[in-house]
Each structure stands twice: as C-alpha cells, then as structure tokens.
DOVOGU-493606 format. One record per residue: x, y, z of N, C-alpha, C in turn. Coordinates in steps of 0.05 Angstrom, whole numbers, plus 32768, in hexadecimal, padded with zeros to 4 digits. Layout:
N
XYZXYZXYZ;...
# end
This chain:
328
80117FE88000800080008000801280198000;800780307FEC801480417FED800E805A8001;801A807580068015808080237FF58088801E;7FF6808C80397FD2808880427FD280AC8039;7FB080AF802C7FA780C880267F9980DB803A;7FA880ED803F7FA180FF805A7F8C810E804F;7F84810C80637F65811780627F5C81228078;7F54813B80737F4A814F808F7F2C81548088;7F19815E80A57EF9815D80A87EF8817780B0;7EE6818680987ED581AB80A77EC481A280AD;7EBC81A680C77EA581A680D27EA3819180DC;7E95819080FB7E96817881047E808174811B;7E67817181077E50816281147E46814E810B;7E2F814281097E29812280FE7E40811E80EA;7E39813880D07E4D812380BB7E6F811D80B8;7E75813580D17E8B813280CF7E90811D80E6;7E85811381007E8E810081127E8480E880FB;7E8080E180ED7E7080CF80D57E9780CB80CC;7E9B80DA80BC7EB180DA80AC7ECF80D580C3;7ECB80DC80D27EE280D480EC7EE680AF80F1;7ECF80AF80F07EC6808C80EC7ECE808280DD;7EBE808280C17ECD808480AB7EE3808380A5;7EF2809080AB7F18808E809E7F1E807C80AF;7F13807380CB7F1E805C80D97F1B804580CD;7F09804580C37F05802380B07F1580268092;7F20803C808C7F2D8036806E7F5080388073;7F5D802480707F78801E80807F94802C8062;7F83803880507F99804B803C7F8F806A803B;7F81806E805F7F78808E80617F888096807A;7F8480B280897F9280BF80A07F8180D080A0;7F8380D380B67F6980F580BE7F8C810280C6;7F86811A80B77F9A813380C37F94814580D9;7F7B813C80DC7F6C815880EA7F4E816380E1;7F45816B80FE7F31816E80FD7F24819180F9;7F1881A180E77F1781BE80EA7F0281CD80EB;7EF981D980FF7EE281D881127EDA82008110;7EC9820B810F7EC98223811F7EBE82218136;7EBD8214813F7EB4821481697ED282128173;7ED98223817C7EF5822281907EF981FE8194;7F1281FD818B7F1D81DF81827F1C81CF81A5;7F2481DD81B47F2781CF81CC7F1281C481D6;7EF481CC81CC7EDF81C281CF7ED381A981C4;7EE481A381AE7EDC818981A07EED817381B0;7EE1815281AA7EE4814381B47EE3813281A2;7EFA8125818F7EFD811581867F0480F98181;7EF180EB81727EF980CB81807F0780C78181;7F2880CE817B7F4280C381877F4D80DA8194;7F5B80D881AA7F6A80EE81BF7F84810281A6;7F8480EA81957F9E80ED81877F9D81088171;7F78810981697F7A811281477F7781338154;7F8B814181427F8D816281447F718171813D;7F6F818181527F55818C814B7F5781AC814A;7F5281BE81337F5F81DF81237F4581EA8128;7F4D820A81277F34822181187F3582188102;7F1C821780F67F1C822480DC7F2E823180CC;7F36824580D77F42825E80D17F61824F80CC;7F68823A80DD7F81822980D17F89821880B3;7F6F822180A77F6E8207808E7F7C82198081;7F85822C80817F94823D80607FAD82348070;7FB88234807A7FD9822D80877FD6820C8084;7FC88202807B7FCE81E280747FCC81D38063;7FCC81E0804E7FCC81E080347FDB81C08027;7FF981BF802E7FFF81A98031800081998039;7FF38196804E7FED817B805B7FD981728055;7FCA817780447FAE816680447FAB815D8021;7FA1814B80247FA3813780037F8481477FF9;7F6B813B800D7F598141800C7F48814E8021;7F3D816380237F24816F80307F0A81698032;7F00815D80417EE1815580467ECF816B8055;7EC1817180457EAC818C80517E9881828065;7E95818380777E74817D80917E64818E808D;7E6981A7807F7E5981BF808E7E3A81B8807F;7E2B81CE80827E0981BF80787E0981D3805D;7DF681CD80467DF581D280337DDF81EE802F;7DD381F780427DC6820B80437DDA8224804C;7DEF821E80547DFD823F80587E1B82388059;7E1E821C80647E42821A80687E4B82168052;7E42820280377E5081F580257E4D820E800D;7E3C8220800D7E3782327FEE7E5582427FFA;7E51824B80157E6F826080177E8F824B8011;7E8C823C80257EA7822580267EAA8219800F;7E9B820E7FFF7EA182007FED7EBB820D7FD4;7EA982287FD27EBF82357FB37ED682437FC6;7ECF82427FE07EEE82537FEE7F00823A7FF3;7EFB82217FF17F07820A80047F1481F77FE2;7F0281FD7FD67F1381EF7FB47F2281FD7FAF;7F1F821B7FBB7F4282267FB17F5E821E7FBA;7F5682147FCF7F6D82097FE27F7381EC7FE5;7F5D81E27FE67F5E81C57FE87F4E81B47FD3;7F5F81927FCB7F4381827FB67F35817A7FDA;7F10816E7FC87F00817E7FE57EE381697FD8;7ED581637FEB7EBE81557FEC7EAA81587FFC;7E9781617FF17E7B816B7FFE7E66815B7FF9;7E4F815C800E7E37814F800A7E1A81638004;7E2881717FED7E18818F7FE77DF581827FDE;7DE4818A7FF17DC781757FE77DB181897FE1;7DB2819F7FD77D9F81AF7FCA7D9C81A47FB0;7D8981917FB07D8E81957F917D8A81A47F7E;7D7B81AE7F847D6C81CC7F6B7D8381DF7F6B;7D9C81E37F7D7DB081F67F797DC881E27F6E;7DD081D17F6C7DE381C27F6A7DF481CE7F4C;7DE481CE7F367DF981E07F207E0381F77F26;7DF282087F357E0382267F3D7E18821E7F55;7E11820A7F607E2A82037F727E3E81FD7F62;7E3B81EB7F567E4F81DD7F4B7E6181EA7F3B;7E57820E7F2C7E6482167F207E7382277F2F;7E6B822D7F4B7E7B82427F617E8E822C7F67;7E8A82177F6C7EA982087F727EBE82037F5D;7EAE82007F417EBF81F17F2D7ED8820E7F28;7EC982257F207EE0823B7F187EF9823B7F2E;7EF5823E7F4C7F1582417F597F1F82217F5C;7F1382037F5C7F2181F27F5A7F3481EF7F42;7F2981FD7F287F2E81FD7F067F43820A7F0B;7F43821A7F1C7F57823C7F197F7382327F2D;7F69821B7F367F8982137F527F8781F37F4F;7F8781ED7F3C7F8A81D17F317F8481C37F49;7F6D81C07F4B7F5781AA7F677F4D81A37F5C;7F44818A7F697F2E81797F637F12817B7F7B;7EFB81867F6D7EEA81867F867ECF817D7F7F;7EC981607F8D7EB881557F8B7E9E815D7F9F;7E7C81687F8B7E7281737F9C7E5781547F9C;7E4B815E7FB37E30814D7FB47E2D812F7FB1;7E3F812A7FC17E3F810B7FC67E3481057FDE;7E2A80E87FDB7E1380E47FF77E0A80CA7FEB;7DE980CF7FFF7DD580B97FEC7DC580C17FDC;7DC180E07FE07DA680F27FCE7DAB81077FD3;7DBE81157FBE7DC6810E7FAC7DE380FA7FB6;7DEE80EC7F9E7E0380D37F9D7DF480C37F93;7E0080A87FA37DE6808B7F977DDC80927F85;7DC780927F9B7DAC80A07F8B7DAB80A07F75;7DB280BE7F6C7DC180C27F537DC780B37F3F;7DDC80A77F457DEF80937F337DD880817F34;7DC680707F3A7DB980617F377D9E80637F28;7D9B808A7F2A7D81808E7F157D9080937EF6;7DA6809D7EF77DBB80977EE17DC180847ECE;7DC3806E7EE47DC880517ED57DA980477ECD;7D9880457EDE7D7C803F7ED57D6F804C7EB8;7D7080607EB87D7880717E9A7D7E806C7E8A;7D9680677E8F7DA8805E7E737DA5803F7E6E;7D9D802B7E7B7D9E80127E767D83800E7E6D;7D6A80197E737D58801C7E6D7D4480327E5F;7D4C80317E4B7D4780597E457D21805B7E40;7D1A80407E407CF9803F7E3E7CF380357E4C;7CE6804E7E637CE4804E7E837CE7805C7E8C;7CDF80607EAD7CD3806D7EC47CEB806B7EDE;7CF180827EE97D0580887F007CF080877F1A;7CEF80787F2C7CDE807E7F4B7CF680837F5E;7CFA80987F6C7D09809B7F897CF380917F9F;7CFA80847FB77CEB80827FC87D0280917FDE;7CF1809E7FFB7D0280A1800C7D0280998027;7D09808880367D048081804F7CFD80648056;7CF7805880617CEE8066807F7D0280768087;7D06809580917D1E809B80997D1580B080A9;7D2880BC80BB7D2C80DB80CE7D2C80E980BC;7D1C80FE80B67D238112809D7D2A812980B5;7D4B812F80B57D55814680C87D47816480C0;7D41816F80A07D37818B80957D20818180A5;7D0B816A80A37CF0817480AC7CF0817380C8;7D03816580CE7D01816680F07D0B818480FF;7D10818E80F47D1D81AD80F67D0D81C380F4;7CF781BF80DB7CE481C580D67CCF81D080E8;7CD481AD80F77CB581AE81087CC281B3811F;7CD781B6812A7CDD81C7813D7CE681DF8148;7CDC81EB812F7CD68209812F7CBE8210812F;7CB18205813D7C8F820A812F7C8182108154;7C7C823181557C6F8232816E7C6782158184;7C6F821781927C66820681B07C7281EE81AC;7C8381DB819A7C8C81D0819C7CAA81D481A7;7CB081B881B37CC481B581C57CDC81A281B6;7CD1819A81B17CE1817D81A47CCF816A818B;7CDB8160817E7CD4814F81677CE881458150;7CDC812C81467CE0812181287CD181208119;7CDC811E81007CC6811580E57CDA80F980D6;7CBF80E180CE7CD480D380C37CC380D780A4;7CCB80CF80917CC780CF80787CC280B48066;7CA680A980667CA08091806E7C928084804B;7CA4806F803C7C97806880177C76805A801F;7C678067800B7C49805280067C55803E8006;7C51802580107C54800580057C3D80047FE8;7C26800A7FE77C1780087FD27C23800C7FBE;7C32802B7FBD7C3F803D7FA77C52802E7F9D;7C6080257FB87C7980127FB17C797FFA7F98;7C607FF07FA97C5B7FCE7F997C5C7FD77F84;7C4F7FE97F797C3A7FE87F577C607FF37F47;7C6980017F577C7F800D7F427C977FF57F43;7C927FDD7F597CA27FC17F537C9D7FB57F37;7C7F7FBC7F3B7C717FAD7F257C747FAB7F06;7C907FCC7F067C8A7FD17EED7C787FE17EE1;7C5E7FE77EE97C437FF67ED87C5580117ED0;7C68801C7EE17C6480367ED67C4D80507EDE;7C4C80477EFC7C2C805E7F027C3780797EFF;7C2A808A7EFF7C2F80AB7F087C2580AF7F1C;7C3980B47F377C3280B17F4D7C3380CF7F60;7C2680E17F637C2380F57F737C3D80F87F8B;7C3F81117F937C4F810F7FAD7C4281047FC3;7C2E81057FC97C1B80FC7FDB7C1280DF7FDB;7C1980D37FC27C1780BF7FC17C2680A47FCA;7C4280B17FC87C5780AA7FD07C6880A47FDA;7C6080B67FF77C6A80B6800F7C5C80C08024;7C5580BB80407C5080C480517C6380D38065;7C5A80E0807F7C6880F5808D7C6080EC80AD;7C7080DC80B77C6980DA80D67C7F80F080EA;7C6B80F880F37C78810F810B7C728102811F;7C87810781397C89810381547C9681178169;7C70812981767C828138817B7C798149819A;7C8D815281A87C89815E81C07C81817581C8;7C6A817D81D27C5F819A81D57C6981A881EF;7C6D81BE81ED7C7881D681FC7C6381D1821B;7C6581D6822C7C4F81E0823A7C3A81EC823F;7C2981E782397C1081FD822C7C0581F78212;7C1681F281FD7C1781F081E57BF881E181DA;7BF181EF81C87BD281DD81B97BD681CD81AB;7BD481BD81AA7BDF819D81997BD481A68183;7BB681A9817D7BA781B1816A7BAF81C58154;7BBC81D481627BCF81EF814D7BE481E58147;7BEF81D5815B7C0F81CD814E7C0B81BE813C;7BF881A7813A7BF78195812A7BEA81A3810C;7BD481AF81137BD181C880FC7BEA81D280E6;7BF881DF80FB7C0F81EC80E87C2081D980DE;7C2781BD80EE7C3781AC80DB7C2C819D80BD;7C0E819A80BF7C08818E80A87C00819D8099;7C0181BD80967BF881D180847C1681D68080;7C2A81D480907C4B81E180807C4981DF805D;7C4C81FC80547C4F81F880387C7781ED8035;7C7181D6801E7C9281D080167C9A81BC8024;7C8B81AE80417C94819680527C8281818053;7C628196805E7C53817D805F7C3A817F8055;7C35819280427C1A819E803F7C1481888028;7C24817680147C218174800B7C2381508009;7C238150801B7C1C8127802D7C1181298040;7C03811180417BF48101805F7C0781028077;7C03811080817C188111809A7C03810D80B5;7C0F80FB80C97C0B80EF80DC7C1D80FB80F1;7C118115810C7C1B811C811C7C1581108137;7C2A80FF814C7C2780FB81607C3981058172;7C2D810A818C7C36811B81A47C3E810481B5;7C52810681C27C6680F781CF7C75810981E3;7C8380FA81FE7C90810582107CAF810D8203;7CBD811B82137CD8812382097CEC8108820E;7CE780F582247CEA80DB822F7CE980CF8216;7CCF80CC820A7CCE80B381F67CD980C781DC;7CDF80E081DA7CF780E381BD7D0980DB81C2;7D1C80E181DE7D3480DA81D97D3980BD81E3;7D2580AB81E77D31809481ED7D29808981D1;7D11808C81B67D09807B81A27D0D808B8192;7D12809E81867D1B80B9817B7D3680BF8176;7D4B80B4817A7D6880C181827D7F80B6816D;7D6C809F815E7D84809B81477D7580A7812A;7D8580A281177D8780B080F87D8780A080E4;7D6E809180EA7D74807680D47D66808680BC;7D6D807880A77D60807D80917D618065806D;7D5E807480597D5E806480447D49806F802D;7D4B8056801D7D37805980057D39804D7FF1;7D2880547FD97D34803D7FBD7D2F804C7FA5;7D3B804A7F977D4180527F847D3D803A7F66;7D2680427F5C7D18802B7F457D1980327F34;7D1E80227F177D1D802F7F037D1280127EF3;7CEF801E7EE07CE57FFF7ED77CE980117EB3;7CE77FF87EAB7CEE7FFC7E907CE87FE37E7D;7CE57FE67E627CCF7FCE7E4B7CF37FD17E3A;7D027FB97E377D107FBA7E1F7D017FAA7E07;7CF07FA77E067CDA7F9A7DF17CC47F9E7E00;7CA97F997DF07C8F7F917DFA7C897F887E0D;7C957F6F7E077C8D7F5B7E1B7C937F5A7E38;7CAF7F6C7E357CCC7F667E4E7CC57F817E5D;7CC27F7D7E767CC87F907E8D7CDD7F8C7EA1;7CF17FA27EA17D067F9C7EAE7D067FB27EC6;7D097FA37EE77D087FB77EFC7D257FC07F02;7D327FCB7F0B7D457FD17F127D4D7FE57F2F;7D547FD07F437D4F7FE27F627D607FE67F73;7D667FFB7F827D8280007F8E7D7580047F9F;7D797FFD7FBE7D6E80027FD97D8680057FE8;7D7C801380007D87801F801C7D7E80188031;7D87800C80447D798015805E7D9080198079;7D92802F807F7DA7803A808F7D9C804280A8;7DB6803B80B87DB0803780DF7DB9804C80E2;7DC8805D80CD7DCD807880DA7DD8808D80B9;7DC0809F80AE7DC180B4809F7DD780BA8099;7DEC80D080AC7E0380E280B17E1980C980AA;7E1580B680BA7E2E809E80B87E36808F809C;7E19808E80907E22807B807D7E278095805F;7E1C80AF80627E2C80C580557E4780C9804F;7E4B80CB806C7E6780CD806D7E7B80BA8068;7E6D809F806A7E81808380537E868088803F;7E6A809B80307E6F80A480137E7F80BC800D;7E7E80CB801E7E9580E2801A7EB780CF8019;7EB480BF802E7ED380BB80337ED280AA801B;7EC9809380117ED1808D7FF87EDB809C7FDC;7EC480AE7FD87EC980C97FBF7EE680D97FC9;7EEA80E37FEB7F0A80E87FEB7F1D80DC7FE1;7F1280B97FDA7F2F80AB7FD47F2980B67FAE;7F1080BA7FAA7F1880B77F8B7F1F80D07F7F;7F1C80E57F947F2681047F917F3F81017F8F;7F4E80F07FA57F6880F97F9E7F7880E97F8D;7F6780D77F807F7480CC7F637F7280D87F4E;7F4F80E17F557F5780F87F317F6881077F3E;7F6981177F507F7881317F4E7F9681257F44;7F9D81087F4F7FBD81047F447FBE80F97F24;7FA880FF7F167FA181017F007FA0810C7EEE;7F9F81297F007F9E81467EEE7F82814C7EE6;7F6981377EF57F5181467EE87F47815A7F01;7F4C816F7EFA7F4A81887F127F2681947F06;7F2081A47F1D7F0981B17F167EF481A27F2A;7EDB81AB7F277EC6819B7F377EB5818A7F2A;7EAC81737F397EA7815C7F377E8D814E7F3E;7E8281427F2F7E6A81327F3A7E6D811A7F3D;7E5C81037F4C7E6180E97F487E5C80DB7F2F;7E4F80ED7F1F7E4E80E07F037E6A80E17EF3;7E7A80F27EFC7E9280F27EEE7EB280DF7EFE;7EA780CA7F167EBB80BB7F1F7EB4809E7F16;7ECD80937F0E7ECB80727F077EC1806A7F22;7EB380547F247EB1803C7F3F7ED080397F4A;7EDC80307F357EF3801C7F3F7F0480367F51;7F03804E7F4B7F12805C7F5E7F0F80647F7D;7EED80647F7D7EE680597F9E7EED804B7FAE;7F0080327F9C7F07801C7FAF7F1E80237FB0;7F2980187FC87F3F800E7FD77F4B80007FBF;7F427FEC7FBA7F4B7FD87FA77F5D7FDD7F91;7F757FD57F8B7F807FD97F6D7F6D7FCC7F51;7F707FD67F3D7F657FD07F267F637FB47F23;7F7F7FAA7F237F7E7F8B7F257F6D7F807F3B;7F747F807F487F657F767F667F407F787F62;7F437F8C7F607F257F917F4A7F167F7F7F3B;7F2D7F827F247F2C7F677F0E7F227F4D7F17;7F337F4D7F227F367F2F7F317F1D7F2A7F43;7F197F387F5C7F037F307F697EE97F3B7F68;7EE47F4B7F567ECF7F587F527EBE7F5E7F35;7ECD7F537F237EB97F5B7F0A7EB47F387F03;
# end
C-alpha cells in the first residue's frame, strides 16, 4: 500500500463525527485534523490523539491535506465554503439543494479550475446513489418510468420545521412510502402517482405548557412546502418517550426504474436503502468520493465534479487488478 491519503473534516456535527468513523474503517486514509468554528478546545474527538483547529487555520494548511471534507449544511455553510475552500483545497461536499445545485456547481467549478483542484460537489444518497441509479435506470431502459421513494426515515428539514411552530417543545417527522403506491410501481404498470399519493407524514410531537394541540396540529398539516400537501398523522407524546424512541436517524428508500424493451418484456430495476443511521452512512459516501478525488486530482482532472463524472473502480480501495479479479 502506498502512503495513506490525508484527509481533514470542516465542521463537526452529525456529518462530520459520521466521517471521523469513517476514515477509521478505511486503512489507505489519516484524518489530519479536525476544523471547527466553536473554539477547538471545546470539541471532543473520538480519539485523544486527532488535532482539533479554527477554522480560520485551514489557509496555513494547505499542504498537509490531500483532501478536504466539508460538514457544514447546505443552506448557508456550503454556498459560502464551498467556492472559498476549492480554492485552497481538492474538497467534497454533501451539497443537497437540488433545485440550486448548477449554480452551485458553477461557484465551485471557476476557483477549483483557476488553482488546479479537484472538487467534488453533492455526494450522499439524494443527491449521490440516488442519482447514479436514476441515471443508470435511464440509460438501460430508455422506454420507461423513474419512481424515488423516501423512507421510512427521520426527515431532519421537517423535524426542524415543526419545531419552530408556536407551543411546541420538542418533535420528529418521519417520511413514510404508500405500500399500495409501492406495489403497483413493482408491478411495472407505470401509474402517475401524485405527491400525496406516495408518501405519508408521521409527526411525534411535544407541546409546550399550555399549548392547544388543536392549533399546533392545525399549523403542521396546513405548512405550505412540508405538509400541506400529504396525509400527515400528528401525535403528542412526552419529552420521555422522544428521547428514549425518537433519538436515532434511521432512514432509506428506493429508487425504481420499470421499463418495456419489447411488448411483451417488462423490466423492474431497484436499488434500496435502509439505514440505522442518515449522517453515518453519508459520510461513508463522502469518505469514499475523497479517495476518488484524490485520484483524479493525481490525474490532472481539476475543476468541479459530480458523481456522474467518477469511475466506480476509483471508490475502491481495491487496485484495478484486484478488481478484475474479484469483482467483475
């Protein structure tokens, strides 16, 4: 094995204690360090050993790091960090707006283009996977229908949502597929299936003291953009039973694509998920795309990056041969 690829973490909450993990299980990686804006002495990282910086340290470390893994969230950390952090560093984000993702992608691509980086944006499961799998369904089947399903899962935006919402104290939302919807699009038919049709909205959630259940529950199933527009199911629960049945981040989903290569022939094609922990199994996918960042970048393909533009075989650990050999 050749030397291990150093790799340093901005930001360090779920996705970045996710990615700390992570480099522990891949034995051709190194964490350099961890780079935080909460005064460093305050973090606590799973090993006594790994260095923990300001922020404000990442331009003085220029050399030491192969690759940059971004944590920060995609609503305000990743639009600023992203095109300031490809100037300096090749760099991997889990940028998940999708409706902004081209204007992102073009604020990162010009200063990675401009300082010969490689910066791979929006890797994950949705966008990532995902992705790549409504991609391939596509192209292998070009006569045919794309279905995303999402969940059963914690959806963290709606749980956030609903706890901003007068008199509440505490809550989740999980994000829950029709089985009905499901079956028929196993089936092949090809339905046209509504948003509403497709998924349901269970809330669990804790009222303030005083608080009118009746209004709270009001304003969560009228939210325009979250829930106005599914069957949502609100229940009230103690703060006891969130954090004892409430407290992990599982999630998942599937990703179908049915398709006729003749008349006769219906072909399903299905990629599923089901994850014990959201943030954790993200951040597997970031640390893999670091390994294939810093191959293109020793490549010379500089600029920014989607997962549509990385081979498989560079994710792996594995040499090409080895590949060869045990895998195709």
């Amino acid at each position: 094995m050749g030397q291990s690829i150093r790799i340093a973490i901005a930001g360090y909450g779920n996705l970045g204690r996710g990615v700390e993990a992570a480099i522990a299980k891949n034995p051709d990686m190194q964490l350099t360090g961890i780079y935080t804006r909460r005064p460093p002495s305050q973090l606590q990282p799973r090993l006594e050993a790994t260095s923990v910086y300001s922020m404000e340290a990442l331009s003085g470390h220029a050399g030491k790091i192969d690759v940059l893994i971004l944590c920060g969230g995609s609503k305000e950390d990743l639009p600023q960090q992203g095109p300031e952090l490809a100037a300096l560093f090749n760099t991997v984000d889990s940028f998940d707006t999708h409706a902004r993702i081209p204007e992102y992608f073009a604020s990162v691509n010009g200063p990675a283009l401009a300082n010969r980086k490689t910066a791979l944006i929006s890797a994950g499961w949705d966008p990532g996977m995902f992705s790549i799998n409504r991609v391939y369904g596509e192209a292998l089947l070009p006569d045919g229908a794309t279905y995303t399903f999402w969940g059963k899962g914690l959806s963290q935006g709606h749980s956030d949502a609903i706890r901003r919402i007068p008199g509440v104290a505490g809550g989740v939302q999980y994000t829950v597929p029709v089985q009905d919807a499901l079956e028929e699009v196993r089936q092949g038919s090809r339905p046209t299936l509504t948003t509403r049709q497709k998924h349901t909205r269970d809330c669990f959630v804790v009222l303030e003291p005083g608080a009118d259940p009746e209004a709270v529950k009001n304003a969560i199933v009228t939210m325009p953009h979250y829930f106005d527009e599914y069957d949502t199911t609100v229940s009230f629960i103690t703060e006891e039973a969130l954090r004892r049945e409430h407290n992990a981040m599982p999630h998942g989903g599937l990703v179908i694509r049915t398709g006729n290569t003749t008349e006769e022939n219906t072909q399903v094609v299905e990629y599923s998920l089901k994850l014990g922990s959201n943030p954790e199994f993200t951040s597997s996918i970031l640390v893999a795309y670091a390994r294939a960042v810093h191959r293109m970048h020793q490549a010379g393909q500089y600029g920014a990056k989607t997962v549509f533009d990385v081979a498989p075989g560079l994710l792996s650990a594995k040499s090409p041969e080895q590949l060869r050999a045990e895998d195709l």
